[in-house]
C-alpha positions as CSV (number, residue, x, y, z in Angstrom):
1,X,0.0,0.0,0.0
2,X,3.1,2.2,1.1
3,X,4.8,1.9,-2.4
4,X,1.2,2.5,-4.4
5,X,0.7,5.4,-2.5
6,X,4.3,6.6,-3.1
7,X,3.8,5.9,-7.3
8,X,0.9,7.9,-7.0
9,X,2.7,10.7,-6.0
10,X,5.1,10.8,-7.7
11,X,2.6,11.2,-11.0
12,X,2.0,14.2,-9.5
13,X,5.5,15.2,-10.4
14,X,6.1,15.0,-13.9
15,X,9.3,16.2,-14.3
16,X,12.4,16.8,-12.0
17,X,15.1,19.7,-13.7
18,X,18.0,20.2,-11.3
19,X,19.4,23.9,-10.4
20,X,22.0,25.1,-10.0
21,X,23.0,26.2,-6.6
22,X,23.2,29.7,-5.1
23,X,26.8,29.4,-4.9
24,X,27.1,28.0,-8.8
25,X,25.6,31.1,-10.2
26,X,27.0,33.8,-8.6
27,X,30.2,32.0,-9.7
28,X,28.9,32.1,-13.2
29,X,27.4,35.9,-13.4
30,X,30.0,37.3,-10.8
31,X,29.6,40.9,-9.5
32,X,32.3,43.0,-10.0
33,X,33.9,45.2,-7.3
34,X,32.1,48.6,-8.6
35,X,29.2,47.0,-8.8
36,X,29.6,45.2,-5.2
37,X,30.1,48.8,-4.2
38,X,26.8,50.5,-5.6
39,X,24.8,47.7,-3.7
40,X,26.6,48.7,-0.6
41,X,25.9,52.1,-1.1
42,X,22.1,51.6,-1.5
43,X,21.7,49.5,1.3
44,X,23.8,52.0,3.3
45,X,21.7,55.4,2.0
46,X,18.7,53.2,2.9
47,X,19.8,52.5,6.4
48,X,20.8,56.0,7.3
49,X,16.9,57.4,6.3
50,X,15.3,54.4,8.3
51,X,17.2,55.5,11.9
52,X,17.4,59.0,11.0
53,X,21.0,59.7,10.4
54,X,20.1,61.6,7.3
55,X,17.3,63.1,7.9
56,X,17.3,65.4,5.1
57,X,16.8,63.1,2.2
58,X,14.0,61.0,0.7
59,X,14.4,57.3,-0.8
60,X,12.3,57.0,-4.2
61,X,11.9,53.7,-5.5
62,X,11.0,53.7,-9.2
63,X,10.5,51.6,-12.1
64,X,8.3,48.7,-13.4
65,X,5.8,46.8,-12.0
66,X,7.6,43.7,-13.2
67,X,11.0,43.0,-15.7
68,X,10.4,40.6,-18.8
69,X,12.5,42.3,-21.0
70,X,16.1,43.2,-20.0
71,X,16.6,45.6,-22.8
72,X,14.2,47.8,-21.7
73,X,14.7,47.5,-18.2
74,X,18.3,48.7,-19.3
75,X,17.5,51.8,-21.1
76,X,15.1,52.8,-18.2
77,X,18.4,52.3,-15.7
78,X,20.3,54.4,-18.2
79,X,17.8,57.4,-17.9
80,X,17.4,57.0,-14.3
81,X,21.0,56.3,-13.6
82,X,21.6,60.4,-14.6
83,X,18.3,61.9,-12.8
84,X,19.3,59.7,-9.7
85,X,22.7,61.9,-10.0
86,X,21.5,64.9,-10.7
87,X,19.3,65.0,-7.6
88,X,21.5,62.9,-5.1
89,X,22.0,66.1,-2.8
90,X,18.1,65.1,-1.7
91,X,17.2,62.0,-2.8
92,X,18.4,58.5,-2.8
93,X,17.3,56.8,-5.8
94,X,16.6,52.9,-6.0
95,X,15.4,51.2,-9.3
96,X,12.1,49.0,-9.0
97,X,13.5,45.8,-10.6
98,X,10.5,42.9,-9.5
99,X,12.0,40.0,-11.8
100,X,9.7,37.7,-9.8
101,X,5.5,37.9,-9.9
102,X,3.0,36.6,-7.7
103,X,0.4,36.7,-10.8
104,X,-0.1,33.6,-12.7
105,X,-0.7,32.5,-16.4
106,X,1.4,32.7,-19.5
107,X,3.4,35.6,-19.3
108,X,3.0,36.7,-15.7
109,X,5.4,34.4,-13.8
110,X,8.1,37.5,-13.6
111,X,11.5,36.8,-15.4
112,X,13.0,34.4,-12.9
113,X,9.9,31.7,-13.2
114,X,8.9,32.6,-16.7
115,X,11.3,34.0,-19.0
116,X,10.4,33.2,-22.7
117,X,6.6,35.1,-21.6
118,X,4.8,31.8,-22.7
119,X,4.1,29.5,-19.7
120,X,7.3,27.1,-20.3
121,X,8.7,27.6,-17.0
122,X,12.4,27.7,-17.6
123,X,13.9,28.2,-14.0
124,X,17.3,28.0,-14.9
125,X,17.4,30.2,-17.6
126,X,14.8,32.9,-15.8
127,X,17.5,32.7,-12.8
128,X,20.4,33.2,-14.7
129,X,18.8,36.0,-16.7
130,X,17.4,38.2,-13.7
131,X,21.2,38.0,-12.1
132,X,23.1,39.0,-15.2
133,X,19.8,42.3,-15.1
134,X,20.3,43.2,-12.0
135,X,24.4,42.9,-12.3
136,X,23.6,45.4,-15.2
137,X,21.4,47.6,-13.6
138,X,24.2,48.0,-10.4
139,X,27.1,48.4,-13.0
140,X,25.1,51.2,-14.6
141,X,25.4,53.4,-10.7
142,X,21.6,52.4,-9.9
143,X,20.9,50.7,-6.6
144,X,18.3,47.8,-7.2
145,X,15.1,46.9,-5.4
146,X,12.8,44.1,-5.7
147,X,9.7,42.1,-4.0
148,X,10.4,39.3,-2.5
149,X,8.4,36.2,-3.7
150,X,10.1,32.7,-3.4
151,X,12.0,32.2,-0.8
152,X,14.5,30.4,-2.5
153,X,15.6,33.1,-4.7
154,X,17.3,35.4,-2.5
155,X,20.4,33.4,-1.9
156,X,20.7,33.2,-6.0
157,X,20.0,37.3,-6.5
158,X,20.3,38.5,-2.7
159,X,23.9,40.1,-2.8
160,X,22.8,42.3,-6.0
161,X,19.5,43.9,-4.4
162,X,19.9,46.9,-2.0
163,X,16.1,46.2,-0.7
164,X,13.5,44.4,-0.3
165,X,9.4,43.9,-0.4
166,X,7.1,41.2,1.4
167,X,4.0,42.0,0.0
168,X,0.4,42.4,1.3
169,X,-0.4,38.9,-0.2
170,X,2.3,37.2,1.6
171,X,2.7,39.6,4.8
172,X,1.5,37.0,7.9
173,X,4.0,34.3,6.4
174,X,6.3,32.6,8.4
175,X,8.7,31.7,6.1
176,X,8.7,35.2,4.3
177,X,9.6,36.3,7.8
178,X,12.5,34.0,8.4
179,X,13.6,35.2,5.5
180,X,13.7,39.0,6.3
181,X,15.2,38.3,9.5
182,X,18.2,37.1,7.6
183,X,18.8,39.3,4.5
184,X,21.6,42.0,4.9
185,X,19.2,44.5,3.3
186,X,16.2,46.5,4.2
187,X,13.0,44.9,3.9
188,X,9.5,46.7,4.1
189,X,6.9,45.0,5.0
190,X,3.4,46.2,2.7
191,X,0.4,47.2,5.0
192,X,-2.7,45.7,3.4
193,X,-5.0,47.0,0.7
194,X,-7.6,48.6,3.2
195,X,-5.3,50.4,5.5
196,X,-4.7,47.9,7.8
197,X,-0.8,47.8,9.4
198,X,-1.4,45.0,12.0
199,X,-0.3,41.7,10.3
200,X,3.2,44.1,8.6
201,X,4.1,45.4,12.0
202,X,3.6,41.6,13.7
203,X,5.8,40.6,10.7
204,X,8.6,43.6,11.3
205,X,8.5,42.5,15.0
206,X,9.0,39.1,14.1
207,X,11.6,40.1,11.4
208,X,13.8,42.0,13.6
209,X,14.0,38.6,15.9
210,X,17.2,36.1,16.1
211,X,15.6,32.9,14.1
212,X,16.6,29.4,13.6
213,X,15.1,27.8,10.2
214,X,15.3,25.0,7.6
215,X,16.2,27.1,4.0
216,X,18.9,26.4,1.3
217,X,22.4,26.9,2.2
218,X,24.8,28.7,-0.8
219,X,26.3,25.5,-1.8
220,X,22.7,24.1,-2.2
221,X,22.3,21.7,1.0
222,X,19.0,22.1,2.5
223,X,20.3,23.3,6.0
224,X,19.3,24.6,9.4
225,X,19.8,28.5,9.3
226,X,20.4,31.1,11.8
227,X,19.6,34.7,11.3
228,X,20.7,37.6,13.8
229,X,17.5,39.2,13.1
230,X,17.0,42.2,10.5
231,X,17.5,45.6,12.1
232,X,16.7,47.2,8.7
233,X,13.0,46.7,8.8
234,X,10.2,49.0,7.9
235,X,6.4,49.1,6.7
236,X,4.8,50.1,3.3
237,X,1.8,51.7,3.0
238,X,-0.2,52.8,0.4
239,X,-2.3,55.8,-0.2
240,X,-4.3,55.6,2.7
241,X,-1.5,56.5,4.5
242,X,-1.8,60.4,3.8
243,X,-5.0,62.3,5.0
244,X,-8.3,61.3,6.7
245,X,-8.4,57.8,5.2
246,X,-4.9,56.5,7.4
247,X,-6.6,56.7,11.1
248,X,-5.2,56.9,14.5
249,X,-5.2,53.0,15.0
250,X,-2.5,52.9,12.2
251,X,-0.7,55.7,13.4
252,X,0.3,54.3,16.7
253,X,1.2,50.9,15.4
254,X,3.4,52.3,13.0
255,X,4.8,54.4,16.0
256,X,5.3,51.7,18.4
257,X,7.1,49.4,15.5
258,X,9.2,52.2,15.0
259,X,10.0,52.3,18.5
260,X,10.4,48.6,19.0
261,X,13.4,48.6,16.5
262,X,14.9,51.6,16.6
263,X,13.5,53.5,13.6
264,X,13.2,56.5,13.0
265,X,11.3,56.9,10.2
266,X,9.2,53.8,9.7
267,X,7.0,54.1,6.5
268,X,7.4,54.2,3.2
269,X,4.7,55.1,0.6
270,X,3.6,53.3,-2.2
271,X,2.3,55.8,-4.3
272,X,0.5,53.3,-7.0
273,X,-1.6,51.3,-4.7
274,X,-4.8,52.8,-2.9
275,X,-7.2,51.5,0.5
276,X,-9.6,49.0,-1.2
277,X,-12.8,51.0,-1.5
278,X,-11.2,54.9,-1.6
279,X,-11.5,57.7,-4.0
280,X,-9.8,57.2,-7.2
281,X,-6.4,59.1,-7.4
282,X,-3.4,58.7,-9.7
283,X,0.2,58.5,-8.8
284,X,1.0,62.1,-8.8
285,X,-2.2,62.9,-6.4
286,X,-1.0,60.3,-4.0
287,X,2.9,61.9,-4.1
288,X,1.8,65.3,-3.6
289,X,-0.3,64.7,-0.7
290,X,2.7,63.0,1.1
291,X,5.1,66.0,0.0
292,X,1.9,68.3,1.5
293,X,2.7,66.7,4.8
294,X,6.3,66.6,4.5
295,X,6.2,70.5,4.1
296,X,4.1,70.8,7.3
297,X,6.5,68.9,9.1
298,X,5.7,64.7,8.8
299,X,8.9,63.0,9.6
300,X,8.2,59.2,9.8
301,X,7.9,59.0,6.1
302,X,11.6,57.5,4.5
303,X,10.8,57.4,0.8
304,X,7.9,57.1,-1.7
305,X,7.4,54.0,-4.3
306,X,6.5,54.5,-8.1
307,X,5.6,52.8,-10.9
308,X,6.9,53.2,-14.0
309,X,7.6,52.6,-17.5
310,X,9.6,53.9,-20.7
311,X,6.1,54.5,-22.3
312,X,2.9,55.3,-20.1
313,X,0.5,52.0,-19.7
314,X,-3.3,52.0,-18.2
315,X,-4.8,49.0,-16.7
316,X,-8.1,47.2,-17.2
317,X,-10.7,48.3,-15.1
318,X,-11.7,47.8,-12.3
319,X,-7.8,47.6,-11.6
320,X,-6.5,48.1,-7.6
321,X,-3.4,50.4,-8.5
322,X,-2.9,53.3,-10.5
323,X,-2.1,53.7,-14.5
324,X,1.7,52.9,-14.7
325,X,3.5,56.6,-15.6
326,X,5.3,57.2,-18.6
327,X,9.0,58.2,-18.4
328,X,8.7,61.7,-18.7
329,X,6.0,61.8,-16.2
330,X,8.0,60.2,-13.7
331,X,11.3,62.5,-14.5
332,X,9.4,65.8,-13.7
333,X,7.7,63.8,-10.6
334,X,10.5,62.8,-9.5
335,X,12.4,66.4,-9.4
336,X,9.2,67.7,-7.8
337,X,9.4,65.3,-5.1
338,X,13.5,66.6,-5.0
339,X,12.4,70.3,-4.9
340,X,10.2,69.5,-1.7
341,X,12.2,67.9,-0.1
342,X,15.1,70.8,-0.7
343,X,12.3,73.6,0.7
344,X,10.8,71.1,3.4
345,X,15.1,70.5,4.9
């Protein structure tokens, strides 16, 4: 009975296509000291705006919903790699570079699970492909951000990302926890869709905790891990998060997390997503309401989170975030959001 319930299994898996391991590939697509150096630097920026040791800046994390074709995601670096330069005196500029998805179907698996955009499923090649993008994107001067999806991934394309995202989907998980608590990067933790921060500031608690854990090691082995617990831990919210719609419930929790781990300024804002339910309001609405409240004196807000493309893109209705911007668009948002900051220091 054992051994017929075992074959039966085992149908279920119809295929079995090794990996490489973590260790393997970043043999194979090596970062190069510069580029070592611009992750560093990120990661360090980041760190000083979360516990207030510049607290005259603003992070801005911009760029694509999700990477499918490198090109492109290379000629937006290129234009961003000069604005981020331009305005470095007040802002410290991060490229959106999510080569995973949590969205299914042919052409929505992200780069790393789905990188011919037809359902095949490559792995290999979609991991391979995302580190050699994100190796590019560093060596061009831009800092790299990205959700964090699998749990596996990160030890293949950790050491290139300067931060990042658990989203709302995936906030209460355990293992997406673990895996904050151990990534020498700062990680926010997305609030969900109707306001609420209690299961992200649970998660941060959790994150910022010593952990012991079953994960994969850098040479492959499936190991027992131990994590020192993530220091560098903060919540996103999205647009509820400025005027009457972000409430006094909110407000404290964000403040006691913030206390808890010694940040000083705890939120970031995701200016494409909205509370379930609220008002319609695009991108630009949403960042000039936080720079509003910057200028009257907010101080708990580290950076704000775009969207964008090369070339503007609406979504289907009804659709729970925002048209994705242009290029241009997000250039002259972008140096408003520098100006504001400049008059509000």
């Amino acid at each position: 009975m054992r051994e017929a319930f075992e074959s039966r299994v085992r149908e279920r898996l119809r295929d079995v296509e090794p990996l490489p391991s973590p260790e393997a590939l970043r043999r194979s697509v090596q970062a190069p000291a510069r580029t070592a150096a611009i992750v560093q630097h990120g990661r360090r920026a980041l760190r000083d705006l979360l516990h207030g040791e510049d607290d005259r800046r603003l992070a801005v994390i911009v760029g694509p919903r999700s990477l499918h074709d490198p090109a492109l995601a290379l000629e937006y670096a290129s234009r961003l790699r000069q604005l981020a330069q331009s305005l470095a005196g007040d802002l410290v500029i991060l490229m959106r570079t999510d080569v995973e998805s949590s969205g299914g179907g042919p052409g929505r698996g992200g780069l790393v699970r789905d990188p011919d955009g037809d359902g095949s499923g490559n792995v290999a090649r979609g991991l391979r492909m995302a580190r050699v993008l994100l190796r590019d994107v560093n060596a061009l001067g831009v800092p790299c951000a990205a959700e964090l999806v699998d749990p596996l991934v990160p030890g293949y394309l950790g050491d290139l990302l300067a931060w990042g995202g658990i989203g709302a989907e995936i906030v209460s998980s355990p293992v997406h926890g673990q895996l904050a608590s151990g990534m020498e990067f700062p990680v926010g933790f997305h609030g969900a869709d109707d306001g609420s921060l209690d299961a992200a500031c649970q998660a941060l608690r959790d994150a910022a905790r010593p952990k012991r854990f079953p994960g994969l090691a850098q040479d492959g082995q499936f190991a027992v891990l131990e994590s020192s617990g993530n220091p560098d831990l903060h919540l996103v919210v999205g647009g509820a998060a400025c005027g009457t719609d972000y409430g006094a419930h909110e407000v404290e929790l964000a403040a006691a997390c913030a206390a808890e781990v010694g940040l000083a300024r705890p939120l970031m804002l995701d200016c494409s997503r909205e509370r379930a339910g609220a008002p319609p309001r695009t991108q630009a609405q949403v960042c000039r309401a936080a720079l509003q409240e910057l200028r009257e004196g907010r101080r708990d807000i580290a950076g704000l989170m775009l969207e964008s493309e090369l070339e503007e893109q609406q979504r289907p209705l009804p659709a729970a975030r925002d048209a994705c911007m242009g290029w241009n668009e997000s250039a002259d948002l972008i140096c408003e959001i520098a100006e504001a900051v400049k008059l509000a220091s």
